[in-house]
ChimeraX commands (.cxc) that place a marker at each C-alpha (Angstrom):
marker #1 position 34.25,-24.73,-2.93 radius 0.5
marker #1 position 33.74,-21.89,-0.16 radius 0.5
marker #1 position 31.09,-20.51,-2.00 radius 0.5
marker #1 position 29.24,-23.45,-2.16 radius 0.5
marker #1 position 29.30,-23.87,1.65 radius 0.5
marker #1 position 28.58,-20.10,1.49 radius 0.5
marker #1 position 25.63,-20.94,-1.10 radius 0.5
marker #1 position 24.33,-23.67,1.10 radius 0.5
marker #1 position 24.09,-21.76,4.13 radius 0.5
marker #1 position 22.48,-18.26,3.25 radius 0.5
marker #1 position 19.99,-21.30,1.43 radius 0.5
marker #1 position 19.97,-23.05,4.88 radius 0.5
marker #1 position 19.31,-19.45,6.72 radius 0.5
marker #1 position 16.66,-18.80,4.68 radius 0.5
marker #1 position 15.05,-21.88,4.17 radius 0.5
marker #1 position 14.53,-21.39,8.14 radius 0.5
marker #1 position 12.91,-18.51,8.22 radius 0.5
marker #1 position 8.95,-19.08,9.76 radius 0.5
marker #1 position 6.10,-17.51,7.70 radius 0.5
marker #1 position 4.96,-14.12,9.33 radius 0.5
marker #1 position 1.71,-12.63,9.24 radius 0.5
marker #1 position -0.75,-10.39,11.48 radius 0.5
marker #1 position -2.87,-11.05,14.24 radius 0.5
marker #1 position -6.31,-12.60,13.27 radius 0.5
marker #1 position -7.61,-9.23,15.50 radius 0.5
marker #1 position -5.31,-7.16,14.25 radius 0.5
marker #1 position -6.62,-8.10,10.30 radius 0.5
marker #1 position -10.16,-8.21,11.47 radius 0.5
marker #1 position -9.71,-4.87,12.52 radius 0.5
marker #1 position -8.19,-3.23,9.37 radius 0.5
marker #1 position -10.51,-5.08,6.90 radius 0.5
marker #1 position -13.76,-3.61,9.04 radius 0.5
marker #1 position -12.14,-0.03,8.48 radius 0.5
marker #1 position -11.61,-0.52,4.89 radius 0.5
marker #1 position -15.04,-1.86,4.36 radius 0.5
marker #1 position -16.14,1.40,6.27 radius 0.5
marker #1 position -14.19,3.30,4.15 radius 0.5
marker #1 position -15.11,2.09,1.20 radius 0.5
marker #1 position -18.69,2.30,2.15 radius 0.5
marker #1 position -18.55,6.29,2.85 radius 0.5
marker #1 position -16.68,6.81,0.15 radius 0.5
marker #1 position -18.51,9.67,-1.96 radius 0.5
marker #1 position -18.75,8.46,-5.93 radius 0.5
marker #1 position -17.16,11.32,-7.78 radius 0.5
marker #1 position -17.35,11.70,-11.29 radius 0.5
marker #1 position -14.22,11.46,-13.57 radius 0.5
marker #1 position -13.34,15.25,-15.17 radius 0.5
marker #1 position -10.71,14.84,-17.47 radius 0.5
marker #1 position -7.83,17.14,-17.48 radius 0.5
marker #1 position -6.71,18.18,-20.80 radius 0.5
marker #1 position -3.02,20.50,-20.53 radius 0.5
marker #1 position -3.80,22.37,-16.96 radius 0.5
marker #1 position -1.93,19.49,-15.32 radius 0.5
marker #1 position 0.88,21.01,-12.98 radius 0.5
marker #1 position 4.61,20.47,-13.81 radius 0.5
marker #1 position 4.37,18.05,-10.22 radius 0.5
marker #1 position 2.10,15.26,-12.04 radius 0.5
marker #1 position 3.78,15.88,-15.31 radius 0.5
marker #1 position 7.57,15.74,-14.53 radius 0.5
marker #1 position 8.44,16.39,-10.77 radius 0.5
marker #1 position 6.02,13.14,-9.41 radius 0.5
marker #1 position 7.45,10.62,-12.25 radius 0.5
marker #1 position 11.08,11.57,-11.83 radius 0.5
marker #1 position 11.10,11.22,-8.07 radius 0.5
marker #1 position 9.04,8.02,-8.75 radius 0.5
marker #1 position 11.80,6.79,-11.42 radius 0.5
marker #1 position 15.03,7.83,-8.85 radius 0.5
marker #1 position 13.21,6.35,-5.99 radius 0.5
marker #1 position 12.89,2.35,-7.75 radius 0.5
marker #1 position 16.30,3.55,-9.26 radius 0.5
marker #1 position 18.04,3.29,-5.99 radius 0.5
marker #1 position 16.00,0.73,-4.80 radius 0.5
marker #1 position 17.12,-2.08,-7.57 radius 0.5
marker #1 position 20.78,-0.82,-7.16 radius 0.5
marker #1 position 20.50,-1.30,-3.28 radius 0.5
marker #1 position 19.02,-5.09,-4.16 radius 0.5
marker #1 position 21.83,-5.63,-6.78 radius 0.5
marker #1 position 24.24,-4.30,-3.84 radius 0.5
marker #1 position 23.24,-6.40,-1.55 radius 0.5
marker #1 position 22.87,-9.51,-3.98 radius 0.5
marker #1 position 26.88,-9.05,-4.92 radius 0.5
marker #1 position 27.59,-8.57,-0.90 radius 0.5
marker #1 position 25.64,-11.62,-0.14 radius 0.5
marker #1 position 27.60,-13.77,-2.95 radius 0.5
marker #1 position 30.45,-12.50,-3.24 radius 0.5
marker #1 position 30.87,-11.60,-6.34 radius 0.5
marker link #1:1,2 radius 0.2
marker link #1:2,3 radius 0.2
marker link #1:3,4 radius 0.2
marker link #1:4,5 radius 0.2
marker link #1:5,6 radius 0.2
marker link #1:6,7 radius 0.2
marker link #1:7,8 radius 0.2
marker link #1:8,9 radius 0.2
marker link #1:9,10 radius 0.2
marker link #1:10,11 radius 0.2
marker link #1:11,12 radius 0.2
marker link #1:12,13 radius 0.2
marker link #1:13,14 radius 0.2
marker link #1:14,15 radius 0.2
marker link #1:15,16 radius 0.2
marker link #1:16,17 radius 0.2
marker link #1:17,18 radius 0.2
marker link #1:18,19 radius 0.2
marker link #1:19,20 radius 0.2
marker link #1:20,21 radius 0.2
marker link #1:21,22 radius 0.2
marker link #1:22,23 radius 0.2
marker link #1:23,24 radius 0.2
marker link #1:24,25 radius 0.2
marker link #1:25,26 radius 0.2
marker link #1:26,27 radius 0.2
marker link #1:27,28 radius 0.2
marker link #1:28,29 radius 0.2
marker link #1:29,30 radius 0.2
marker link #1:30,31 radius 0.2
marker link #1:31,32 radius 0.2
marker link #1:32,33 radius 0.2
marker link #1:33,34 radius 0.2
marker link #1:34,35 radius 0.2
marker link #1:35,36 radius 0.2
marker link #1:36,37 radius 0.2
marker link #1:37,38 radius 0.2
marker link #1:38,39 radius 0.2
marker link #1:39,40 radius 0.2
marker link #1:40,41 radius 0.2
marker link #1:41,42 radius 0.2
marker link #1:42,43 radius 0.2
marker link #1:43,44 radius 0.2
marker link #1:44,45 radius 0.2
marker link #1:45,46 radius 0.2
marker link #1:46,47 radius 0.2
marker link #1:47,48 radius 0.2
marker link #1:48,49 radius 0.2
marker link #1:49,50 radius 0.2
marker link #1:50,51 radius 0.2
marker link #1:51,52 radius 0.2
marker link #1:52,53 radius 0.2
marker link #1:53,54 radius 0.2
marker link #1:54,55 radius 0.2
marker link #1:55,56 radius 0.2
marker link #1:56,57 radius 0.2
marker link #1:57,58 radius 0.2
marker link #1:58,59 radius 0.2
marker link #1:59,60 radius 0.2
marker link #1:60,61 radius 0.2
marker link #1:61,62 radius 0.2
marker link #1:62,63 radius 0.2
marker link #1:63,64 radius 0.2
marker link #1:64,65 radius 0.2
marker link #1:65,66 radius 0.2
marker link #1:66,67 radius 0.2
marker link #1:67,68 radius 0.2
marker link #1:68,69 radius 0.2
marker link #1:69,70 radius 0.2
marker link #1:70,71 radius 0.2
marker link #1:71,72 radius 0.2
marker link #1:72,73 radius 0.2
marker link #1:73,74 radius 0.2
marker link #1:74,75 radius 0.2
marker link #1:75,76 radius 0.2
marker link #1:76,77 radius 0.2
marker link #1:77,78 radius 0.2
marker link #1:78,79 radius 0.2
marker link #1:79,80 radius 0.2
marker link #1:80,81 radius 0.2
marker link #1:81,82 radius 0.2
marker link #1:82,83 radius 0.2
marker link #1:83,84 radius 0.2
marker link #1:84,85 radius 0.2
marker link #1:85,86 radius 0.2
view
């Protein structure tokens, strides 16, 4: 029964929570220096890269990737357990 009255409320909290967004200036602005960027942008053609890729692209880059979403979902599930009390 508590955790239905626990249930309802975190629903309640966030069921109150306003929508949240930028400034109309504040998006005009970035959109005009992404169109500027992508404007100057130089076209570069594609070389492909047979076997002189560094260790850092192979392994380094993808492992750091991997740990970083790694401790990202157990930090969600963490929080998920704290929130419900499991």
């Amino acid at each position: 029964m508590t955790s239905d009255r626990q249930a309802d409320y975190v629903l309640a909290a966030v069921a109150a929570l306003g929508p949240h967004d930028v400034s109309r200036r504040h998006a005009d602005s970035l959109r005009r220096r992404c169109q500027a960027q992508l404007q100057t942008r130089p076209t570069r053609t594609v070389v492909s890269r047979g076997v002189d890729r560094t260790a850092l692209q192979r392994f380094i880059g993808p492992a750091l990737g991997s740990a970083w979403c790694l401790a990202y979902l157990v930090e969600v599930i963490r929080r998920a357990v704290a929130a419900y009390g499991f």
